[in-house]
C-alpha positions in Angstrom: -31.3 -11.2 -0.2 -30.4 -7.9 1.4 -30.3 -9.9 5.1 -28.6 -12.7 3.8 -25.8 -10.0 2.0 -25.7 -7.8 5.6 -25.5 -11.1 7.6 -22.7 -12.3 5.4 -20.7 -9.1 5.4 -20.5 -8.1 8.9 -18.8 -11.3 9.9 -16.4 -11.4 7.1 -15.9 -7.3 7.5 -14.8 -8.2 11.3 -12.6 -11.0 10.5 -10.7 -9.3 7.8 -10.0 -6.5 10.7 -9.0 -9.2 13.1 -6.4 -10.8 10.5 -4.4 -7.3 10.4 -5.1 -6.2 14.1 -1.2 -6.3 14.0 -0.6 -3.5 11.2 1.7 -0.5 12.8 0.3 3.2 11.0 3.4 4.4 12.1 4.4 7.3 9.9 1.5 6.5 8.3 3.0 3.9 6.3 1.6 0.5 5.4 4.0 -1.5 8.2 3.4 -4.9 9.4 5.5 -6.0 12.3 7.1 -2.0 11.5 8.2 -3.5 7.7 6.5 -1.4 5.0 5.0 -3.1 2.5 5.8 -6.5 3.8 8.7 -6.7 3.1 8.7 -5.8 -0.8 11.3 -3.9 -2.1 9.4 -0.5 -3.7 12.4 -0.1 -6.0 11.8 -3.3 -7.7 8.9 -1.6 -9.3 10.6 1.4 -11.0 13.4 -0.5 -12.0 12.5 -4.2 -13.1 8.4 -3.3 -13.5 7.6 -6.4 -10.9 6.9 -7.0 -7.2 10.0 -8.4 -5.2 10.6 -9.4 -1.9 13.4 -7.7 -0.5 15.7 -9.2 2.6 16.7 -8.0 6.1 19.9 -7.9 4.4 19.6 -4.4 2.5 17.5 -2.6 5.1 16.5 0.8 5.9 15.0 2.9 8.8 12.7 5.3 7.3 9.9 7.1 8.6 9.4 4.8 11.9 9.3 1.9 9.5 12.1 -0.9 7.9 12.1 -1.0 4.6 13.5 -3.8 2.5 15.3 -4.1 -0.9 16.3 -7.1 -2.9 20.3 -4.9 -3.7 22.8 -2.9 -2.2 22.0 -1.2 -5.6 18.3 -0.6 -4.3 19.2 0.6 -1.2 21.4 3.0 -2.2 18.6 4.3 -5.4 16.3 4.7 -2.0 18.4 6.5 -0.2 19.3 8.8 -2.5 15.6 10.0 -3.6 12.9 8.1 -1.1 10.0 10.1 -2.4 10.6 8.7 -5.6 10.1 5.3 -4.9 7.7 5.0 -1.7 4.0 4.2 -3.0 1.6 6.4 -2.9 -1.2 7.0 0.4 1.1 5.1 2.7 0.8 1.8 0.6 -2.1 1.2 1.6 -4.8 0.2 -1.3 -4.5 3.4 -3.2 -8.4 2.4 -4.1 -9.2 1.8 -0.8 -8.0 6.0 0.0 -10.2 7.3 -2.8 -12.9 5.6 -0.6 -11.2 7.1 3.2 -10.4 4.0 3.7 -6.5 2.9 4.6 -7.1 -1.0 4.0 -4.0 -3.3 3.7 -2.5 -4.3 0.4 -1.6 -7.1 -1.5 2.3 -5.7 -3.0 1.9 -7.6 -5.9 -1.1 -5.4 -7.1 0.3 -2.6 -8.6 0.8 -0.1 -10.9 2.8 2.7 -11.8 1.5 5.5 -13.2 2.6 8.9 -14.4 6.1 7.8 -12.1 4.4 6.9 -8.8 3.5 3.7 -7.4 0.1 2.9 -6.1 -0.3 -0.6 -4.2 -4.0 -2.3 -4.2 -6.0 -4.7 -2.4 -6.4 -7.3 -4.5 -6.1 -8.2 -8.6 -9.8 -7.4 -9.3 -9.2 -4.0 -7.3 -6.3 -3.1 -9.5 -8.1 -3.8 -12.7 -11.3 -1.1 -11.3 -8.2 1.1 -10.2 -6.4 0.9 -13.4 -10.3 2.3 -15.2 -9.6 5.9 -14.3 -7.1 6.1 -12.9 -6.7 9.8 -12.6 -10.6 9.9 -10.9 -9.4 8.0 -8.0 -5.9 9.5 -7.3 -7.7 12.9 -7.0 -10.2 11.5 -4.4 -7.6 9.7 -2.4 -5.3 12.7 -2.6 -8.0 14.9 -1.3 -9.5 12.4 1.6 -5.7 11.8 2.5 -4.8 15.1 2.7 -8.3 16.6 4.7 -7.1 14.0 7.1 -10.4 11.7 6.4 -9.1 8.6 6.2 -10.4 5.9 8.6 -7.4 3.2 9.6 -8.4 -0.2 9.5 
């Protein structure tokens, strides 16, 4: 079993690279095509509690990276205060950085907790996030801020 689980792993591992070979680190933001968080617009999440896709439209140059918001409204709240409303560890899987690991996210795996926004990988990785919460901020705070965090 433990050949068949090492022989299935690597391949999938190296394809899952290969499928976001084209994620930008600039600024050390979670960027495709240099738009964090694909697009989503991180103020959605403070102010209506769900993900939402933000245009072109209401744009913003922050950080080396284009952020988008769904208002004028948004873009303005962003402007004003963009530590408030940028998820946590880049927005890359908040999980993923307790681990040293900056893996790409799914934006509509979130939560908000104690005012900031942490993105995950994938549902079943926000439900182990959202277990302890507090255990896995500290190690991702720590690996992030030693530098130990390995870019995928």
């Amino acid at each position: 079993m433990k050949h068949f689980t090492k022989q299935f792993l690597t391949p999938l591992l190296a394809l899952t690279l290969m499928l976001f070979a084209n994620l930008s680190h600039a600024g050390k933001f979670y960027a495709s095509d240099g738009v964090a968080i694909r697009g989503f617009d991180t103020v959605s999440y403070f102010t209506k509690n769900k993900a939402e896709l933000g245009s072109d439209k209401f744009s913003y140059k922050w950080h080396e990276v284009t952020w988008h918001f769904s208002s004028k409204e948004h873009l303005a709240l962003f402007k004003a205060a963009p530590q408030k409303y940028v998820p946590q560890f880049g927005g890359f899987c908040a999980l993923g950085a307790a681990h040293n690991g900056a893996v790409p996210t799914d934006p509509a795996t979130f939560t908000i907790h104690k005012g900031k926004l942490y993105l995950n990988m994938t549902p079943p990785v926000g439900v182990t996030w959202r277990l302890n919460p507090d255990f896995h901020i500290q190690r991702a705070a720590t690996a992030w801020e030693n530098g130990s965090i390995t870019f995928y």
